[in-house]
C-alpha positions as CSV (number, residue, x, y, z in Angstrom):
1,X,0.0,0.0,0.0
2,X,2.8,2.2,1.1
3,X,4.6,1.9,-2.6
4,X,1.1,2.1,-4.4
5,X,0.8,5.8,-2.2
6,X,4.5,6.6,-3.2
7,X,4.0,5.8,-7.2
8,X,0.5,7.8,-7.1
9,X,2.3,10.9,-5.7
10,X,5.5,10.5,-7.8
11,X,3.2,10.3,-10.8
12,X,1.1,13.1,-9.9
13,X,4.1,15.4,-8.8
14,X,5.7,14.9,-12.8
15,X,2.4,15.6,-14.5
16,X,2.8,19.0,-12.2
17,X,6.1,19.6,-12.9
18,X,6.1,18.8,-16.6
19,X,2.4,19.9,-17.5
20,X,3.6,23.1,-16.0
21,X,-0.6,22.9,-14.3
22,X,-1.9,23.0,-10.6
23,X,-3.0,19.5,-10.3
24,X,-4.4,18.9,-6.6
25,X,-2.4,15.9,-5.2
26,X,-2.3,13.8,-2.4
27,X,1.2,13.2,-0.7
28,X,2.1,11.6,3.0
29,X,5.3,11.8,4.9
30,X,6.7,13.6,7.7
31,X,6.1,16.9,9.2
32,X,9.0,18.7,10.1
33,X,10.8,22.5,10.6
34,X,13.2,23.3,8.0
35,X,15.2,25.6,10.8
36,X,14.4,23.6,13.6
37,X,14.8,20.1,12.8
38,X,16.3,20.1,8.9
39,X,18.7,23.4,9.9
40,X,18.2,24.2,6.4
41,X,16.2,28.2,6.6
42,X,16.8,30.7,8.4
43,X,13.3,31.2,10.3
44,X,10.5,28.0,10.9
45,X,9.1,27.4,7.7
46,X,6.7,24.1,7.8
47,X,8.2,21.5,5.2
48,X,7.2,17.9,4.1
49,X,9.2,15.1,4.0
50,X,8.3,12.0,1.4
51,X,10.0,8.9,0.6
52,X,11.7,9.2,-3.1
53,X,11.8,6.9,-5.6
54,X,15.2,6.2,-4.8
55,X,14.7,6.4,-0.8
56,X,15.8,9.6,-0.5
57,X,13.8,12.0,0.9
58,X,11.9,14.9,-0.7
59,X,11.2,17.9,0.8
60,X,8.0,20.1,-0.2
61,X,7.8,23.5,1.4
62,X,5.0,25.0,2.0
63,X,4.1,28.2,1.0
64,X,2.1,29.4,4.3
65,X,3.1,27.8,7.3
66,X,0.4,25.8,9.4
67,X,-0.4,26.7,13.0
68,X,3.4,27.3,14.6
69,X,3.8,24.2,16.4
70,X,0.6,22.0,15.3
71,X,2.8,19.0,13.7
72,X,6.2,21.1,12.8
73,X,8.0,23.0,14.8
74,X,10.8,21.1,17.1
75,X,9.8,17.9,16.6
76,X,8.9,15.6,13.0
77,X,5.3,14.0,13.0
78,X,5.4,11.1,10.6
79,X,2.2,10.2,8.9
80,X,1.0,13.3,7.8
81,X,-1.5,13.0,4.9
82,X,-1.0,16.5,3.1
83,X,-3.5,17.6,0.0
84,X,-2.5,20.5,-1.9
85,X,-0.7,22.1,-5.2
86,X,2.8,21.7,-5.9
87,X,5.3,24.0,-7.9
88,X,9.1,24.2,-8.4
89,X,10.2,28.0,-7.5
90,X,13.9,28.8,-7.6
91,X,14.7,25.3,-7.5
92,X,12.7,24.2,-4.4
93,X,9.3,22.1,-4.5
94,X,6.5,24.5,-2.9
95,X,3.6,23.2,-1.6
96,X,-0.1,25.1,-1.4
97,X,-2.0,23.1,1.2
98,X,-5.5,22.4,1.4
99,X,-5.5,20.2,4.1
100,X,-2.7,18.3,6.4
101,X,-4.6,15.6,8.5
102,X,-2.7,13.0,10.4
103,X,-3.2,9.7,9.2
104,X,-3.4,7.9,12.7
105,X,-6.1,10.5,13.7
């Protein structure tokens, strides 16, 4: 189920990419701080991290963070079910959310 979730969102995050369109897509990963916990910005900016193809992970950011602290800041909550639009913008993958849920909720 796991890979079946992981080839949806790959497929749907290359139709975005290459289509150049704002498809709504599905993805699930981990929810994490890009200055708290990935030490990679200079202020909390809520990113998400998903399995790659090749196991590496890939990081969406999101283009308005979610509720300071809700499932991001200073700690990484796994299982996050995130719907939303994705775009590449000066070489990062930005996410417009919709909704993030957690999956175990």
């Amino acid at each position: 189920m796991k890979n079946l979730l992981l080839i949806i969102a790959a497929s749907a995050f290359s139709t975005v990419l290459f289509a150049g369109e704002a498809n709504t897509v599905t993805l699930e990963g981990t929810g994490t701080c890009a200055k708290c916990s990935l030490k990679t910005a200079d202020s909390c900016t809520n990113v998400l991290e998903v399995a790659g193809t090749d196991g590496k992970p890939v990081i969406f950011e999101f283009t308005k963070n979610i509720e300071h602290g809700a499932y991001f800041c200073r700690s990484r909550t796994p299982g996050l079910v995130v719907k939303g639009t994705i775009q590449q913008v000066d070489g990062k993958l930005v996410l417009a959310a919709t909704s993030v849920e957690n999956k175990d909720s």
